[in-house]
C-alpha positions as CSV (number, residue, x, y, z in Angstrom):
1,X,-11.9,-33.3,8.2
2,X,-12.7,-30.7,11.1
3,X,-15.8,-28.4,10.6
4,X,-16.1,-25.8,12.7
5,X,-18.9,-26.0,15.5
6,X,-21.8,-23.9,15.0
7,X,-20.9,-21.3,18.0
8,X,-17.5,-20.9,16.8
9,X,-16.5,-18.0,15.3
10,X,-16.3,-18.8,11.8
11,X,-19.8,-19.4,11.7
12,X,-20.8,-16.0,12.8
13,X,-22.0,-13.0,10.7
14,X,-19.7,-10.6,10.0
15,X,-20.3,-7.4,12.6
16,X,-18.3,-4.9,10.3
17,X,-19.8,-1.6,10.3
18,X,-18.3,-1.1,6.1
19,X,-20.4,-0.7,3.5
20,X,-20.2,-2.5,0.8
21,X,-17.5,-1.4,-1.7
22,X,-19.4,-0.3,-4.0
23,X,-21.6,1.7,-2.1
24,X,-18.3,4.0,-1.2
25,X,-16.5,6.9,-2.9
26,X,-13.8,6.6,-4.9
27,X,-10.5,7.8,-2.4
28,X,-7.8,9.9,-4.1
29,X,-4.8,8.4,-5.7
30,X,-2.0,8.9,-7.5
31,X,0.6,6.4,-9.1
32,X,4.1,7.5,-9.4
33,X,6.8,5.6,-11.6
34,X,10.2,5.7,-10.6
35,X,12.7,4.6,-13.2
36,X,15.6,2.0,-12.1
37,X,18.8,0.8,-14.3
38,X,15.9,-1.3,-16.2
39,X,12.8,-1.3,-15.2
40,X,10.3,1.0,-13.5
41,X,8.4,0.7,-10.6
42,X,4.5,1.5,-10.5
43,X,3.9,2.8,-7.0
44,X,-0.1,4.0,-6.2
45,X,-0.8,5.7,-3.1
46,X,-4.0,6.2,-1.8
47,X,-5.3,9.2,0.9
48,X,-8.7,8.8,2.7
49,X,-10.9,11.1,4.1
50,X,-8.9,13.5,5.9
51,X,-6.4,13.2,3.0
52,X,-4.0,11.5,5.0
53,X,-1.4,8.9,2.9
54,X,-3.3,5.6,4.2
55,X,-2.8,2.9,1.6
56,X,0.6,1.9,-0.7
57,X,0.7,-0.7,-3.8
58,X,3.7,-1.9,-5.9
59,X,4.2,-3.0,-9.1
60,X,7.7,-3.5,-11.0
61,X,8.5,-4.2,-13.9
62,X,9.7,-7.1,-15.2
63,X,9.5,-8.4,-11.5
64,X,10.8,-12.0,-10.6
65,X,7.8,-14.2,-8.8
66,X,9.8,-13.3,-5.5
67,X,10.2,-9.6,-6.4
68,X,6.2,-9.8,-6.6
69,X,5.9,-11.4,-3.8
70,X,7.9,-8.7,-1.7
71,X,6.0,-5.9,-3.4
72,X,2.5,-7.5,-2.0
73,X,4.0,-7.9,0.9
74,X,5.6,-4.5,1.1
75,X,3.0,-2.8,0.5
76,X,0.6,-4.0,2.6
77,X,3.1,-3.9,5.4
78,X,3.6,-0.1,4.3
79,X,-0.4,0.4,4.5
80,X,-0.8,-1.3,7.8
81,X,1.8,1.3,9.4
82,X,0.1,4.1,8.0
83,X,-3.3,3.4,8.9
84,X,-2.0,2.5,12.3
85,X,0.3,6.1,12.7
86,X,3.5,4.9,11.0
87,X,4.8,8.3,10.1
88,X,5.2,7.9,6.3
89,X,8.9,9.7,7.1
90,X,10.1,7.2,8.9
91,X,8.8,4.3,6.5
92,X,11.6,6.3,3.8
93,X,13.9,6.5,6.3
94,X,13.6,2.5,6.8
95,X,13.3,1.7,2.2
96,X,16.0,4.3,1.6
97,X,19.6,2.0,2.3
98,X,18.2,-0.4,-0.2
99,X,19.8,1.4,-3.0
100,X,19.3,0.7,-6.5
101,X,16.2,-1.7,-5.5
102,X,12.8,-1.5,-5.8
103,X,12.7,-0.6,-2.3
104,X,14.5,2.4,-3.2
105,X,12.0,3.4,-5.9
106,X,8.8,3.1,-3.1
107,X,11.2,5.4,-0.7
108,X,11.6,7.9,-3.7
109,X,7.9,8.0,-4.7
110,X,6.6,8.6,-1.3
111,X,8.8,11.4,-1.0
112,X,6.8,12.6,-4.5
113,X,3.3,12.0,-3.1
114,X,4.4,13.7,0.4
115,X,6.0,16.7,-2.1
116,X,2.6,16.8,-4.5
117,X,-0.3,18.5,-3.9
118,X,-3.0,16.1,-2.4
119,X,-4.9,14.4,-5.5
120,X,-8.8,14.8,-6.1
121,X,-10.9,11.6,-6.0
């Protein structure tokens, strides 16, 4: 079994300037549902501090394991963009062909949160 040595840098304390999670104020969020043929899809978007869309989960209904999957990693594809400059625009532009998917869903409840007056934490 390989350990680590001790100047590598899995043995190092963590430098991140965060505070603890709990320490922090709650962000603003809203979840929209979006209806499909049969299910619904759960999608909770999250604006931080200069009320800017940064973070996107996804929860449908009656999902497969694989349809999970995707949404996890959807979403935190989707979050990654946004906190990098994605504009959230073009993200719809890219989920909108997918029609009649969950895909589709996200697209349409992004187009709500950019519609909706931003939320208070």
């Amino acid at each position: 079994m390989n350990t680590p040595d001790a100047d590598s840098p899995l043995n190092q304390p963590d430098e991140t300037d965060a505070e603890p999670w709990e320490n922090q104020e709650p962000r603003p969020a809203r979840t929209h549902k979006v209806s499909l043929k049969d299910r619904a899809v759960y999608v909770t978007c999250l604006r931080g501090e200069t009320n800017a869309l940064e973070e996107v989960f996804i929860n449908i209904g009656r999902a497969t394991p694989e349809e999970r999957v995707a949404a996890d990693i959807i979403g935190r594809l989707l979050s990654t963009s946004l906190t990098n400059g994605a504009p959230v625009t073009d993200l719809i532009q890219h989920l909108t062909p997918h029609a009649d998917t969950p895909w589709e869903a996200v697209a349409r409840a992004l187009l709500l949160e950019l519609d909706a007056t931003p939320p208070q934490p």
